[in-house]
N, C-alpha and C positions, 0 to 999 in steps of 0.2 A: 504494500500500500504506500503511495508517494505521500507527502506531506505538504498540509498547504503553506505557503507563504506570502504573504502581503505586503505589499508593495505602494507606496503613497506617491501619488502623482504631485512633483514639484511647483507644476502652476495652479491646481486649482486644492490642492490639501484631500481630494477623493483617494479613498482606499481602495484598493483590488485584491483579492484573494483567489490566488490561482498555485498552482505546478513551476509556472516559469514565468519572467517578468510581460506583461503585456506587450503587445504590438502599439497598440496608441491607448489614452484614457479615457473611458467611456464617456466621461462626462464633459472633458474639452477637447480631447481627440487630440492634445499632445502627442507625440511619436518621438523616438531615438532612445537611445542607452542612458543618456544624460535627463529625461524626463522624469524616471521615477527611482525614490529611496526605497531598498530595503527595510523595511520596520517592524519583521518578523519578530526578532530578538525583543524587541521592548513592546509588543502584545503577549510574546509568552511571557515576559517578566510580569509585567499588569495581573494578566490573567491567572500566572502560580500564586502572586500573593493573593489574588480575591478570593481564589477557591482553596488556600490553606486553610489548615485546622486551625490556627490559632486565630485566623479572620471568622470561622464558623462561630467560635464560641464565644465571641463576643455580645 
């Protein structure tokens, strides 16, 4: 099973969750290498602490 990764478009701040980085951004239809970041790593960050235990028992 591949893993998704997410990807924030530089001009308009829309996210994409896909396999491999977009073709263009759905939303302004930005294109090239240089249009979208990486920001897989800081939703997994987010998303381990909200759904740790020490966040549940709060």
């Amino acid at each position: 099973m591949l893993g998704l990764r997410y990807f924030a478009c530089e001009a308009c701040d829309a996210v994409h969750a896909d396999v491999d980085q977009p073709a263009a951004c759905g939303r302004c239809g930005r294109r090239g290498d240089a249009a979208f970041a990486d920001v897989t790593a800081t939703l997994d960050d987010a998303a381990a602490s909200y759904f740790s235990r020490a966040a549940a028992t709060r």
